[in-house]
mmCIF file of the protein (N, C-alpha, C, O) and its ligand, coordinates in Angstrom:
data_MODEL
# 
_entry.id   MODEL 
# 
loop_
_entity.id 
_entity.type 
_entity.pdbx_number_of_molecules 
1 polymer     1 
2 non-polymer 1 
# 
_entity_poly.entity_id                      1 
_entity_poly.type                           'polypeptide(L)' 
_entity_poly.nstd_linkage                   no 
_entity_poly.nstd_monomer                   no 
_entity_poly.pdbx_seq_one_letter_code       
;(UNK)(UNK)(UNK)(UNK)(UNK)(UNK)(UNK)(UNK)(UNK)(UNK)(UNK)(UNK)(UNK)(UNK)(UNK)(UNK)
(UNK)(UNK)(UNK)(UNK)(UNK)(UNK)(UNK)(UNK)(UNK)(UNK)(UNK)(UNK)(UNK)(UNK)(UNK)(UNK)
(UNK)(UNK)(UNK)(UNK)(UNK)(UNK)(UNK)(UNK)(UNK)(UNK)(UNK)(UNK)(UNK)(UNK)(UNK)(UNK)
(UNK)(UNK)(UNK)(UNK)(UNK)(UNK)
;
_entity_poly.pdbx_seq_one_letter_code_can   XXXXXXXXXXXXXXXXXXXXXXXXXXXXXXXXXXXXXXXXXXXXXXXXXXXXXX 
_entity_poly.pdbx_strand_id                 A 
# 
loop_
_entity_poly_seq.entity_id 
_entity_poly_seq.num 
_entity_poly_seq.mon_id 
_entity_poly_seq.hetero 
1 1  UNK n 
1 2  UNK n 
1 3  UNK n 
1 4  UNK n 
1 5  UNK n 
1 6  UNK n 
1 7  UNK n 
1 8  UNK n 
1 9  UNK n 
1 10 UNK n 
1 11 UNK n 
1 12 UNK n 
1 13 UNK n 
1 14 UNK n 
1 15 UNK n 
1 16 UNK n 
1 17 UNK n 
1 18 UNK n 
1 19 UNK n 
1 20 UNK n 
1 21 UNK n 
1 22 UNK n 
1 23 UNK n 
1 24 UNK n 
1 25 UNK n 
1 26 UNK n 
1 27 UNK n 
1 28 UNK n 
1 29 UNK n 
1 30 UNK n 
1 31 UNK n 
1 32 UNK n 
1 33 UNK n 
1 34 UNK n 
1 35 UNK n 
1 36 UNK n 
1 37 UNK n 
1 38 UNK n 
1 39 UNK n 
1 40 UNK n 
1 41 UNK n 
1 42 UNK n 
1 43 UNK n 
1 44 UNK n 
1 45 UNK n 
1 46 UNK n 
1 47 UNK n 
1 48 UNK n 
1 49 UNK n 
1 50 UNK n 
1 51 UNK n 
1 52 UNK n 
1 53 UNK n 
1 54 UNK n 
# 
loop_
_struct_asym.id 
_struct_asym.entity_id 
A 1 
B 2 
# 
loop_
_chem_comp.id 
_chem_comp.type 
_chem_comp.mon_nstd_flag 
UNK 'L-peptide linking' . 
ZN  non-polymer         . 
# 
_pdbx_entity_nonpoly.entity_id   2 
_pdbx_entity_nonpoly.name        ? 
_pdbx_entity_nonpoly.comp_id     ZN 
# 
_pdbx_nonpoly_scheme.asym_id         B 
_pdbx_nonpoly_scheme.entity_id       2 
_pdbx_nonpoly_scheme.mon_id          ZN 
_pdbx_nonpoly_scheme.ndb_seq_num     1 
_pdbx_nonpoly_scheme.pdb_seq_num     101 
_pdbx_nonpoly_scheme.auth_seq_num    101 
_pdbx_nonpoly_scheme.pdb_mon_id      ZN 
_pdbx_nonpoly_scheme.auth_mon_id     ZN 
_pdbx_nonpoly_scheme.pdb_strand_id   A 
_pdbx_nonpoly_scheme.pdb_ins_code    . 
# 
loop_
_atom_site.group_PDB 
_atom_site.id 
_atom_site.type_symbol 
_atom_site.label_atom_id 
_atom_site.label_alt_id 
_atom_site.label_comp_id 
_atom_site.label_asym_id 
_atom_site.label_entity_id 
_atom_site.label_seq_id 
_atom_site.pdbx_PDB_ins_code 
_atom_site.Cartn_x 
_atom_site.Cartn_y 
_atom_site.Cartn_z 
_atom_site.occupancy 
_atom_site.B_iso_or_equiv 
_atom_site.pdbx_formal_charge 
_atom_site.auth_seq_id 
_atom_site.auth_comp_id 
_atom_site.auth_asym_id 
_atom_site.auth_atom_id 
_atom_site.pdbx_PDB_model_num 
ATOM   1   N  N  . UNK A 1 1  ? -6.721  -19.494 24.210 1.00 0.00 ? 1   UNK A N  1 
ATOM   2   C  CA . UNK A 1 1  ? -5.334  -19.124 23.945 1.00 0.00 ? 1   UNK A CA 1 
ATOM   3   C  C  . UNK A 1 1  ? -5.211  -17.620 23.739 1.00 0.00 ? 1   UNK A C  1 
ATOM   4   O  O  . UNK A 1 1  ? -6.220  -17.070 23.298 1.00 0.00 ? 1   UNK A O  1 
ATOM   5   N  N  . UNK A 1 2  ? -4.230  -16.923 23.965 1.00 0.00 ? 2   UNK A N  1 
ATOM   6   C  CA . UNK A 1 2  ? -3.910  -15.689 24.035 1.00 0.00 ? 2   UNK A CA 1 
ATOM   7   C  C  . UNK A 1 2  ? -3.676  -15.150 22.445 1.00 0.00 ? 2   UNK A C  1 
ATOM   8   O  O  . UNK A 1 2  ? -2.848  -15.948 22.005 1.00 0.00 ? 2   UNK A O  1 
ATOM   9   N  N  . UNK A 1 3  ? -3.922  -14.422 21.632 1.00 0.00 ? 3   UNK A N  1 
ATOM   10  C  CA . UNK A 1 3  ? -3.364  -13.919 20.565 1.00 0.00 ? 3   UNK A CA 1 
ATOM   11  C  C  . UNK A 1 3  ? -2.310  -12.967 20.767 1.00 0.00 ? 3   UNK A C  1 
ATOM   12  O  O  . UNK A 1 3  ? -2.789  -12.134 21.536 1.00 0.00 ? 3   UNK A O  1 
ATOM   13  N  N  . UNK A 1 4  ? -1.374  -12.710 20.545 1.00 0.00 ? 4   UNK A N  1 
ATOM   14  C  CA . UNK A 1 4  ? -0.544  -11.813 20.083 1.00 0.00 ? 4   UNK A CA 1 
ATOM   15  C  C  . UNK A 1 4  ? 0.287   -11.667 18.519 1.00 0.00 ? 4   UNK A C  1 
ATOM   16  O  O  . UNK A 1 4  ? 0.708   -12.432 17.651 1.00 0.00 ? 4   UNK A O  1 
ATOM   17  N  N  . UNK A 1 5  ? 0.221   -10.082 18.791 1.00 0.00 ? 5   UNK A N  1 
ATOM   18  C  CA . UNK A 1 5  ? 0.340   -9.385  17.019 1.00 0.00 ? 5   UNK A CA 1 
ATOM   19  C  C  . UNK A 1 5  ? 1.446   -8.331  17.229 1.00 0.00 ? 5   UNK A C  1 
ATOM   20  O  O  . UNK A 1 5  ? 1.182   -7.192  17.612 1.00 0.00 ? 5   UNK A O  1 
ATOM   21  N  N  . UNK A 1 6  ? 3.395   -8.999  16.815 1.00 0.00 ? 6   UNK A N  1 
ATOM   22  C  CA . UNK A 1 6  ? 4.138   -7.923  17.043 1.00 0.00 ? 6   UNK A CA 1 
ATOM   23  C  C  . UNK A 1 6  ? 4.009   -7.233  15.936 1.00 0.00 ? 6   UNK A C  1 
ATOM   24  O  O  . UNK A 1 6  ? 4.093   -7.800  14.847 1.00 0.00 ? 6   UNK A O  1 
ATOM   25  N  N  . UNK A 1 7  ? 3.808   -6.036  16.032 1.00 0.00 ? 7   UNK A N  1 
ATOM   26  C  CA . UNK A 1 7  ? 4.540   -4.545  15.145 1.00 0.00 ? 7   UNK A CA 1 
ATOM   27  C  C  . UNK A 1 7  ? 5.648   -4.373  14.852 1.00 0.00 ? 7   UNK A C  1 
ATOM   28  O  O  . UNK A 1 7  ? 6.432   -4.341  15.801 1.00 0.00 ? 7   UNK A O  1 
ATOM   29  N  N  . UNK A 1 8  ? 6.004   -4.259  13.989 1.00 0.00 ? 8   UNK A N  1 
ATOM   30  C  CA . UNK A 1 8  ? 7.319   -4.092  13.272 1.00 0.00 ? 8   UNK A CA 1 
ATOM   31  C  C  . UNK A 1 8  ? 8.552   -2.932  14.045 1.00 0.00 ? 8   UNK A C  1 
ATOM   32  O  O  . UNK A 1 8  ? 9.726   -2.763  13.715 1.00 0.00 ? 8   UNK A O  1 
ATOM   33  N  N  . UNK A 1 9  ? 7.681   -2.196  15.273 1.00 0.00 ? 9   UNK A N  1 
ATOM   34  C  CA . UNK A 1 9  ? 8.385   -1.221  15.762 1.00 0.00 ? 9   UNK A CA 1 
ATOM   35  C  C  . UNK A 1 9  ? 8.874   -2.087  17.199 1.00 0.00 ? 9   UNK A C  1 
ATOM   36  O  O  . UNK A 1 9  ? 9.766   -1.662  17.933 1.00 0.00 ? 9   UNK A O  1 
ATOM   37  N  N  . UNK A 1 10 ? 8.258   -3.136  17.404 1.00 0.00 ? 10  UNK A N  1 
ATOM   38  C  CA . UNK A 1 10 ? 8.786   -3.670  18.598 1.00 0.00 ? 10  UNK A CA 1 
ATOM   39  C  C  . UNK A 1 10 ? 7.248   -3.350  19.622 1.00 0.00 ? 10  UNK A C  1 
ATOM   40  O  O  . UNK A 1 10 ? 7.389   -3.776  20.768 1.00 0.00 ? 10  UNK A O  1 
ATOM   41  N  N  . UNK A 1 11 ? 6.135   -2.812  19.402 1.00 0.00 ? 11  UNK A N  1 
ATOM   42  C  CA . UNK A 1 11 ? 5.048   -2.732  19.963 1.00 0.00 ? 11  UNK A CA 1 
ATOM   43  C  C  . UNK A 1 11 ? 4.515   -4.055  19.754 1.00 0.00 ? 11  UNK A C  1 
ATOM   44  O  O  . UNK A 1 11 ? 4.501   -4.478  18.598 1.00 0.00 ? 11  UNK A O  1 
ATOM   45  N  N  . UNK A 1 12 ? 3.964   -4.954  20.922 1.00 0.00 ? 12  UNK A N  1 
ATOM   46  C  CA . UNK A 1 12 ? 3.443   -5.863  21.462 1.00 0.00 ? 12  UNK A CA 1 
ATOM   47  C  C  . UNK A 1 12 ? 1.923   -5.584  21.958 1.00 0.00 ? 12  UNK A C  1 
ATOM   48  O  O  . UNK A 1 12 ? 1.654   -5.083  23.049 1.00 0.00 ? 12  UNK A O  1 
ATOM   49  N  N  . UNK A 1 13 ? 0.993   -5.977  21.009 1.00 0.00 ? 13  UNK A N  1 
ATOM   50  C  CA . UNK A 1 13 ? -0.444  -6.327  21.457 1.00 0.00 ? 13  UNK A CA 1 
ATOM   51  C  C  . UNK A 1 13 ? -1.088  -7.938  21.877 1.00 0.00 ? 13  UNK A C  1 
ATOM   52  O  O  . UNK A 1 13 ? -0.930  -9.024  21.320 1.00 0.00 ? 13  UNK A O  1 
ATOM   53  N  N  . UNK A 1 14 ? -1.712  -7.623  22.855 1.00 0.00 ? 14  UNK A N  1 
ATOM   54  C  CA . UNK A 1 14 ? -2.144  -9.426  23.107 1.00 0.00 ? 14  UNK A CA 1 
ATOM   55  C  C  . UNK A 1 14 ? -3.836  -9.127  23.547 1.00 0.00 ? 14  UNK A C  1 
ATOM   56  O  O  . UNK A 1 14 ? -4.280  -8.050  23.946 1.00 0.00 ? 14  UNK A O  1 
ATOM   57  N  N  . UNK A 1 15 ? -4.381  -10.027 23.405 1.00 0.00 ? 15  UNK A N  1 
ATOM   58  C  CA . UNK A 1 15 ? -5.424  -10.270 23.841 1.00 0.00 ? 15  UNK A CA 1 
ATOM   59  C  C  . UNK A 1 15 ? -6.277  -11.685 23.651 1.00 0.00 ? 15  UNK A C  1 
ATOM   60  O  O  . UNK A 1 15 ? -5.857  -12.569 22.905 1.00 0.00 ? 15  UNK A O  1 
ATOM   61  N  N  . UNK A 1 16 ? -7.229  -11.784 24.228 1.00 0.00 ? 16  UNK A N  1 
ATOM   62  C  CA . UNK A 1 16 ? -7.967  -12.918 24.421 1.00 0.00 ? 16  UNK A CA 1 
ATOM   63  C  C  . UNK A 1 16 ? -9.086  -13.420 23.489 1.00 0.00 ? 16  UNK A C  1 
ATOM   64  O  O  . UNK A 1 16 ? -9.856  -14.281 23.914 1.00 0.00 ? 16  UNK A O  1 
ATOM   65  N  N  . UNK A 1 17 ? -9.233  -12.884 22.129 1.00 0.00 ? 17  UNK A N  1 
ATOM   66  C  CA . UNK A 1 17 ? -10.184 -12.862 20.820 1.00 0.00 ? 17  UNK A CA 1 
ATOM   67  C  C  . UNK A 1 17 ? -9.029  -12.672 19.326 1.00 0.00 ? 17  UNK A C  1 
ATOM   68  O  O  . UNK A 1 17 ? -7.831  -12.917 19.460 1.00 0.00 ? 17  UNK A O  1 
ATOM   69  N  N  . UNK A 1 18 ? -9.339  -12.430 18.609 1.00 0.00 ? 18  UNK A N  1 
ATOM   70  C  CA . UNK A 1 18 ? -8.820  -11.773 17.421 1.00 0.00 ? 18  UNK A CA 1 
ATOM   71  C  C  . UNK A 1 18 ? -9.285  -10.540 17.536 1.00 0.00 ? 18  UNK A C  1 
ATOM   72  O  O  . UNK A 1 18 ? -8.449  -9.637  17.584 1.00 0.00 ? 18  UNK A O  1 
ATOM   73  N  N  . UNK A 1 19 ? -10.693 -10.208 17.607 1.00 0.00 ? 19  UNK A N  1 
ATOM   74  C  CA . UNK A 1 19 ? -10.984 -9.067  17.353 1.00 0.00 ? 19  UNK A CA 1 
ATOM   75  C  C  . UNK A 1 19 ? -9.882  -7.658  18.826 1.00 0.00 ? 19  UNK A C  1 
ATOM   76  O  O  . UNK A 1 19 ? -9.511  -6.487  18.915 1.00 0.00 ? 19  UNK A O  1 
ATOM   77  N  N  . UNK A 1 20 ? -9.880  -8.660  19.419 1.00 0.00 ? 20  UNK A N  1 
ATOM   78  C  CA . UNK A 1 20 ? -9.593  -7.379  20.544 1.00 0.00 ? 20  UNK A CA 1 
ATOM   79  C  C  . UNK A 1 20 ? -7.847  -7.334  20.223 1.00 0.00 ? 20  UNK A C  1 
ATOM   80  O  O  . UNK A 1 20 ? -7.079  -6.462  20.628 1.00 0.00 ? 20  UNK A O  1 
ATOM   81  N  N  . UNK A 1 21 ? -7.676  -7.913  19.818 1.00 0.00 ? 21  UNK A N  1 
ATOM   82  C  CA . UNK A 1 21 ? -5.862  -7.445  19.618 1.00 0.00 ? 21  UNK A CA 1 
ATOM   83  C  C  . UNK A 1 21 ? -6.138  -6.675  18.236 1.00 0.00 ? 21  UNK A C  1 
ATOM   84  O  O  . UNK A 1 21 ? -5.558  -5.592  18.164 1.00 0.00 ? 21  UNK A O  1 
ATOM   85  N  N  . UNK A 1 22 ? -7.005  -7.075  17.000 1.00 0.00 ? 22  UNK A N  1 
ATOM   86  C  CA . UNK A 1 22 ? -7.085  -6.405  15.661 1.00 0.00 ? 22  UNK A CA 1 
ATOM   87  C  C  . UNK A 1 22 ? -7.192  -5.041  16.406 1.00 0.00 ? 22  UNK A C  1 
ATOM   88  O  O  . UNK A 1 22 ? -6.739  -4.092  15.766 1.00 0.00 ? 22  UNK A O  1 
ATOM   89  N  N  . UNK A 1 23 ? -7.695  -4.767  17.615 1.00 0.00 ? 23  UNK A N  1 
ATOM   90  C  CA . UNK A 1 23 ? -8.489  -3.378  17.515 1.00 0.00 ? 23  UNK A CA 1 
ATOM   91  C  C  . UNK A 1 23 ? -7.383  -3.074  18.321 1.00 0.00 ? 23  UNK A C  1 
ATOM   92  O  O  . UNK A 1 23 ? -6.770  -2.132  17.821 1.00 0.00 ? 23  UNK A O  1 
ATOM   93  N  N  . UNK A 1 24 ? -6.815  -3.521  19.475 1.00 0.00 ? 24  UNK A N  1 
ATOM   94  C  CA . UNK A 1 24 ? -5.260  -3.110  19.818 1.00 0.00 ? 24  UNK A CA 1 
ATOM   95  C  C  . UNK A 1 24 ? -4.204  -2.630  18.911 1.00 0.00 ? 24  UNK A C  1 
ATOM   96  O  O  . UNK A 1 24 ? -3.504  -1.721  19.358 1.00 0.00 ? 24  UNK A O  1 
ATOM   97  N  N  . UNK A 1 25 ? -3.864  -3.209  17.320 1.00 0.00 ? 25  UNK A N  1 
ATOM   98  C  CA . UNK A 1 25 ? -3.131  -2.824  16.469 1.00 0.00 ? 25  UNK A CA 1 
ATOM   99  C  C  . UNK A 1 25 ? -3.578  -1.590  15.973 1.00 0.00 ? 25  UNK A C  1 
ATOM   100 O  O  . UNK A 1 25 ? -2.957  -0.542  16.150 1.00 0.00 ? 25  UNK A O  1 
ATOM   101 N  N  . UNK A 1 26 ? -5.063  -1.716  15.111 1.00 0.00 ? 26  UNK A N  1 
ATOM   102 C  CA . UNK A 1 26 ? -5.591  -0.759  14.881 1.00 0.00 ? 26  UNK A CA 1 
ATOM   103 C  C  . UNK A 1 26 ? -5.453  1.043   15.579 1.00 0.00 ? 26  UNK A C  1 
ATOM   104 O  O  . UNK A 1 26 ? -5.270  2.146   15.065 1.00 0.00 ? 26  UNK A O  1 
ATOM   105 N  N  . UNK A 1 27 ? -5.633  0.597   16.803 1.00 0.00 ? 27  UNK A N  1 
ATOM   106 C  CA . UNK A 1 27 ? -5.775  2.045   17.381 1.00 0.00 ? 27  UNK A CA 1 
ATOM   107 C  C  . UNK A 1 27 ? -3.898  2.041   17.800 1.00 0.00 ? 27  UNK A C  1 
ATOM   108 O  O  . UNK A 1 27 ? -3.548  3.128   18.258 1.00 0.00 ? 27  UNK A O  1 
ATOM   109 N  N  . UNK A 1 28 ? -3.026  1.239   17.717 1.00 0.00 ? 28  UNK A N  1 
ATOM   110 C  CA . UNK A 1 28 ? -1.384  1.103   17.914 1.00 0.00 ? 28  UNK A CA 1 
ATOM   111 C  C  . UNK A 1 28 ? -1.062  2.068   16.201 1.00 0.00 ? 28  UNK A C  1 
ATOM   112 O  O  . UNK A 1 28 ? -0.368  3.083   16.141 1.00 0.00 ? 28  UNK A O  1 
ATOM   113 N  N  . UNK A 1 29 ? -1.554  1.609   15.348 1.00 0.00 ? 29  UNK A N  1 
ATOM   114 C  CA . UNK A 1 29 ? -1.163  2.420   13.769 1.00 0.00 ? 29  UNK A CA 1 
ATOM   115 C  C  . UNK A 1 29 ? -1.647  3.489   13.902 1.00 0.00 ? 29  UNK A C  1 
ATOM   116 O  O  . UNK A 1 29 ? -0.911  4.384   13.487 1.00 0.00 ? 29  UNK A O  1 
ATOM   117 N  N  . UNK A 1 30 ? -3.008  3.965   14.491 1.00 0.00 ? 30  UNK A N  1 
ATOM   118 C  CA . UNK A 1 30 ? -3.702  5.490   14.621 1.00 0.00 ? 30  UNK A CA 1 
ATOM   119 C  C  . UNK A 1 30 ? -2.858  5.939   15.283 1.00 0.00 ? 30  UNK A C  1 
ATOM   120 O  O  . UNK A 1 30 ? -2.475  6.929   14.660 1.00 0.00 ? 30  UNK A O  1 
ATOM   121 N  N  . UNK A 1 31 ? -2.149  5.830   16.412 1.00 0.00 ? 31  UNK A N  1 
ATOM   122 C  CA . UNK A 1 31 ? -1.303  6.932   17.460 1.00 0.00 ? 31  UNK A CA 1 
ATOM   123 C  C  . UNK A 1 31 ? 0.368   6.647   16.799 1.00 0.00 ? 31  UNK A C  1 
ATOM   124 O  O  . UNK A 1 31 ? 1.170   7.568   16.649 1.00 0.00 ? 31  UNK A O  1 
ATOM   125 N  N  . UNK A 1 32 ? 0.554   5.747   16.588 1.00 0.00 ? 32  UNK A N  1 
ATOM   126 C  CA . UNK A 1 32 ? 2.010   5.530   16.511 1.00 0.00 ? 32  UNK A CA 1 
ATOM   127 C  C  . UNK A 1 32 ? 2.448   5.766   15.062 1.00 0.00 ? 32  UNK A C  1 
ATOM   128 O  O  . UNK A 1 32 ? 3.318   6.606   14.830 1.00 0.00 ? 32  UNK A O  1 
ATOM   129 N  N  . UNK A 1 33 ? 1.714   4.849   13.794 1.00 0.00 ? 33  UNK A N  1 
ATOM   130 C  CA . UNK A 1 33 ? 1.754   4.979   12.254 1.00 0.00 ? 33  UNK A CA 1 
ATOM   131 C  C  . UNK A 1 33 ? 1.105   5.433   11.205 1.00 0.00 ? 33  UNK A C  1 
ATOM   132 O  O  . UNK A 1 33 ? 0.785   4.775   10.216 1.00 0.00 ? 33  UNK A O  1 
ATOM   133 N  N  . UNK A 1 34 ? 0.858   6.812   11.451 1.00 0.00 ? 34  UNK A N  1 
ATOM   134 C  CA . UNK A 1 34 ? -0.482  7.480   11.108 1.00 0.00 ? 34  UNK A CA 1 
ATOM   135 C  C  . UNK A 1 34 ? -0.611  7.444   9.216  1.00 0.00 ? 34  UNK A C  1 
ATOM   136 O  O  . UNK A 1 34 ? -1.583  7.736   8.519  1.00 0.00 ? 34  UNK A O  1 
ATOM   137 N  N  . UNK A 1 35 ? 0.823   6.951   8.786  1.00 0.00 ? 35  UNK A N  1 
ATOM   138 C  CA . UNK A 1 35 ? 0.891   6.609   7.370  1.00 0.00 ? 35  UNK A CA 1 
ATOM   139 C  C  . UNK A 1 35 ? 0.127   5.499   7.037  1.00 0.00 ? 35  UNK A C  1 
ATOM   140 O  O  . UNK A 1 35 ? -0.345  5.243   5.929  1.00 0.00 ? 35  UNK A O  1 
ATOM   141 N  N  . UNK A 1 36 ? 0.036   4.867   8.039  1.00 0.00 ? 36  UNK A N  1 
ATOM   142 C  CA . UNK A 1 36 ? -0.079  3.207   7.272  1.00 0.00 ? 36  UNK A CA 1 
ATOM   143 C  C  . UNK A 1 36 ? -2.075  3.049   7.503  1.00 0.00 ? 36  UNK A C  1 
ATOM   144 O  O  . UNK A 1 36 ? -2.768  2.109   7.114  1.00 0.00 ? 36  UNK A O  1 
ATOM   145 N  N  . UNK A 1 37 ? -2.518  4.250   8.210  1.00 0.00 ? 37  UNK A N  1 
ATOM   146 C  CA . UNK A 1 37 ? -3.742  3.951   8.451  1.00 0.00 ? 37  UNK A CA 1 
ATOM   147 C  C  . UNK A 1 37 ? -4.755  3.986   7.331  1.00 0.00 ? 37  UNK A C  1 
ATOM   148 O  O  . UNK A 1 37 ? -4.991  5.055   6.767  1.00 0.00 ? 37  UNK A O  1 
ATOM   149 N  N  . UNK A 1 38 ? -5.405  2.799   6.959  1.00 0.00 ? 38  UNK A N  1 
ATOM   150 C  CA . UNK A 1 38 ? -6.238  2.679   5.717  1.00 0.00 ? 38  UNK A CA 1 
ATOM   151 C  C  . UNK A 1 38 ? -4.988  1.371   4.684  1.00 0.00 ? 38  UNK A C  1 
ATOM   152 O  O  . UNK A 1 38 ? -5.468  0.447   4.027  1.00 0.00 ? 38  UNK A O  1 
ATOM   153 N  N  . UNK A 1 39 ? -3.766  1.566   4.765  1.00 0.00 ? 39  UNK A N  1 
ATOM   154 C  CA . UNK A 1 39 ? -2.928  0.995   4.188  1.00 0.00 ? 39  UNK A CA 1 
ATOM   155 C  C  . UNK A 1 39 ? -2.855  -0.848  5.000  1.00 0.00 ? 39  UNK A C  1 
ATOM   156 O  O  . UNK A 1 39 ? -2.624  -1.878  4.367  1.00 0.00 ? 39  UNK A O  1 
ATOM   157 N  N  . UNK A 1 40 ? -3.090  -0.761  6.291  1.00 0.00 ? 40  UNK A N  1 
ATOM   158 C  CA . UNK A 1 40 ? -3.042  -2.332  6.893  1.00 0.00 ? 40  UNK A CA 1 
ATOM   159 C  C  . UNK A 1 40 ? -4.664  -2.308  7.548  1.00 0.00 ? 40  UNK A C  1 
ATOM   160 O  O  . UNK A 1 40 ? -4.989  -1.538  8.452  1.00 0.00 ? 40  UNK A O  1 
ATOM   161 N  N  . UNK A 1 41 ? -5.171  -2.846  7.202  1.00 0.00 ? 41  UNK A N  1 
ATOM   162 C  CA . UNK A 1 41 ? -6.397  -3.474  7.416  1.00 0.00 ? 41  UNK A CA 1 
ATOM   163 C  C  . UNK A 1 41 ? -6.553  -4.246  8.357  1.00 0.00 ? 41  UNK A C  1 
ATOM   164 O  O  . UNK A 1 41 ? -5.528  -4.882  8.605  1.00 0.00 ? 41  UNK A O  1 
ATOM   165 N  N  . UNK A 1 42 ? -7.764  -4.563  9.267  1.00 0.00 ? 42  UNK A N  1 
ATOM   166 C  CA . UNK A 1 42 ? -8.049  -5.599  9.477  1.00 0.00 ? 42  UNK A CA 1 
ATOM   167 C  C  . UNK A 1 42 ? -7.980  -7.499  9.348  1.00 0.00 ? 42  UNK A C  1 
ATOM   168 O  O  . UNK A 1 42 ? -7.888  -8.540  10.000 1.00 0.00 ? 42  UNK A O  1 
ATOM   169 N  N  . UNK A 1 43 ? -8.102  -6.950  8.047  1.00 0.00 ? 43  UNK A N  1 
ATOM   170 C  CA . UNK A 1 43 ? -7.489  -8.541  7.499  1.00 0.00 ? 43  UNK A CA 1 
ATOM   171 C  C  . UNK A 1 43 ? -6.196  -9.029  7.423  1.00 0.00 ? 43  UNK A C  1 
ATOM   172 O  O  . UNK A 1 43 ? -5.657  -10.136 7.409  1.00 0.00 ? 43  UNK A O  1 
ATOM   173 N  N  . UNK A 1 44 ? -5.881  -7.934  7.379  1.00 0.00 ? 44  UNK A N  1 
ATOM   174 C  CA . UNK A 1 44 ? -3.787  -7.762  6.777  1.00 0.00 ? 44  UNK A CA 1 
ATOM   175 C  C  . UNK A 1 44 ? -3.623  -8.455  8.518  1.00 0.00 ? 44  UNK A C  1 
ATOM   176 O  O  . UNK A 1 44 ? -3.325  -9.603  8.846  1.00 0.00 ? 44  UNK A O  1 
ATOM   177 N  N  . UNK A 1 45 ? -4.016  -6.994  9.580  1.00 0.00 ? 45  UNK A N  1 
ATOM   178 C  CA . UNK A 1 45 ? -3.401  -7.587  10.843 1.00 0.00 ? 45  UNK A CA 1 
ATOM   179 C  C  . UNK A 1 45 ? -3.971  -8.765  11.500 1.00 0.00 ? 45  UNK A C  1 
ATOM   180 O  O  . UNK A 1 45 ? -3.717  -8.816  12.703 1.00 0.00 ? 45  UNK A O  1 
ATOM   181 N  N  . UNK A 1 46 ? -4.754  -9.837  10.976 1.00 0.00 ? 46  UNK A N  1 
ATOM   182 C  CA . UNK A 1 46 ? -5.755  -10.872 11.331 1.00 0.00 ? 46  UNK A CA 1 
ATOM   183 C  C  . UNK A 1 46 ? -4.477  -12.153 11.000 1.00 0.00 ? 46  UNK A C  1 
ATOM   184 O  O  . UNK A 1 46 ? -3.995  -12.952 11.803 1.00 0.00 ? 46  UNK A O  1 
ATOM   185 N  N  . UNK A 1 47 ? -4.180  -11.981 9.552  1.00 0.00 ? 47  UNK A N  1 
ATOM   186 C  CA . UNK A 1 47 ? -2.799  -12.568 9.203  1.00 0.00 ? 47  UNK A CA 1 
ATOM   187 C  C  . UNK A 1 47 ? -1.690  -12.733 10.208 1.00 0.00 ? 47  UNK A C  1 
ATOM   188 O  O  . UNK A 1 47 ? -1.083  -13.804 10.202 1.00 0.00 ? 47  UNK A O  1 
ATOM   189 N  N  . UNK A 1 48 ? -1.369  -11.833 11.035 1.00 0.00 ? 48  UNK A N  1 
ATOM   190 C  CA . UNK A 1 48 ? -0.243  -11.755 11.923 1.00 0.00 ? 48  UNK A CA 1 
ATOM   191 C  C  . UNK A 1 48 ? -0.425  -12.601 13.125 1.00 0.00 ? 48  UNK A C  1 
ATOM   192 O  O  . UNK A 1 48 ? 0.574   -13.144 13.597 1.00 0.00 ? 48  UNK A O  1 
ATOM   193 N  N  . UNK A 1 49 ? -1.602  -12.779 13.683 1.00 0.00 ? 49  UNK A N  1 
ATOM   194 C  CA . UNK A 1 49 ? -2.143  -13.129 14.373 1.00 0.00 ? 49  UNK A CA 1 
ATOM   195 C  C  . UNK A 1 49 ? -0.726  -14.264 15.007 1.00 0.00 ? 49  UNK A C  1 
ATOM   196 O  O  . UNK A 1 49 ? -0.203  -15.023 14.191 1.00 0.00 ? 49  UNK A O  1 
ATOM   197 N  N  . UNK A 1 50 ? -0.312  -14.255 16.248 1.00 0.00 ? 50  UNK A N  1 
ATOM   198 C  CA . UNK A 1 50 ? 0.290   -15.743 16.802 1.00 0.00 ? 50  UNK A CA 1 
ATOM   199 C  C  . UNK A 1 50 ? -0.631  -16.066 17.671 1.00 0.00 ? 50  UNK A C  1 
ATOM   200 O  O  . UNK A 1 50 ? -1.488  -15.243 17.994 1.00 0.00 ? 50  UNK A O  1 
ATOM   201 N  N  . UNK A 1 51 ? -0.599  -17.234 18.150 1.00 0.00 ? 51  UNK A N  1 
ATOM   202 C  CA . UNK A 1 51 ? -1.491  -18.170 19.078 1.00 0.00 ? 51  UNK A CA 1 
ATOM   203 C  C  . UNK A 1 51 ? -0.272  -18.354 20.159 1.00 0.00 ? 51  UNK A C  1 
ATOM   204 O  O  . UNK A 1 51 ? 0.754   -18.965 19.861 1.00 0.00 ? 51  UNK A O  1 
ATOM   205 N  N  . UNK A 1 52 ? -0.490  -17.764 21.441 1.00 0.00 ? 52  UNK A N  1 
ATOM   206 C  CA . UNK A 1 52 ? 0.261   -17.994 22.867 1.00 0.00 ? 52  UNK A CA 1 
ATOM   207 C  C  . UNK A 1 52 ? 0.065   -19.125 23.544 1.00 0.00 ? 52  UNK A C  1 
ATOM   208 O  O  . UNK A 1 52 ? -0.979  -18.943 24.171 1.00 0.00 ? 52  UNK A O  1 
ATOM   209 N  N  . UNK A 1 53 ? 0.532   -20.333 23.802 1.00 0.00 ? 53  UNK A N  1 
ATOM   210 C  CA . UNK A 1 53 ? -0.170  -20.886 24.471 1.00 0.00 ? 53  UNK A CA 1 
ATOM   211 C  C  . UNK A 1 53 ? -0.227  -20.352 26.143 1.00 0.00 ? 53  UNK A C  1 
ATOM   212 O  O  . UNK A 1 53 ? 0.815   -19.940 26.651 1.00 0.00 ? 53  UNK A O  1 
ATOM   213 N  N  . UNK A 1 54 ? -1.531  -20.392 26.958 1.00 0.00 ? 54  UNK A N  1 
ATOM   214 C  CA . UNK A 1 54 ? -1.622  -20.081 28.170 1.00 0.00 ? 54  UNK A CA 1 
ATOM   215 C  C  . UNK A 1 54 ? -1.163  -20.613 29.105 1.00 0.00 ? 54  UNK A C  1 
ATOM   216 O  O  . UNK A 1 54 ? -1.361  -20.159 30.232 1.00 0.00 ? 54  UNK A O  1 
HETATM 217 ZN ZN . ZN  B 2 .  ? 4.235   -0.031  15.659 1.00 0.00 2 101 ZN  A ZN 1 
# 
């Protein structure tokens, strides 16, 4: 199943693991929310997580 993790700005990450969309958000807060970096975690965006069906 596909994961996808919306951002509160309307930025859309998807991918095919958890880890690879966590790291899609991740590097989405480094360029886009440079406040929140250290502030949403890994775990925080693991939470968001939806399940797509394919
Ligand atoms: Zn965003």
């Amino acid at each position: 199943m596909t994961r996808q993790v919306r951002c509160e700005c309307g930025y859309t990450a998807r991918g095919d693991t958890d880890d690879a969309v966590i790291s899609l958000i991740l590097a989405h807060i480094t360029t886009d929310h440079p406040d929140l970096v250290g502030v949403e975690t890994a775990e925080d965006i693991r939470t968001w997580i939806e399940l797509l069906p394919d």
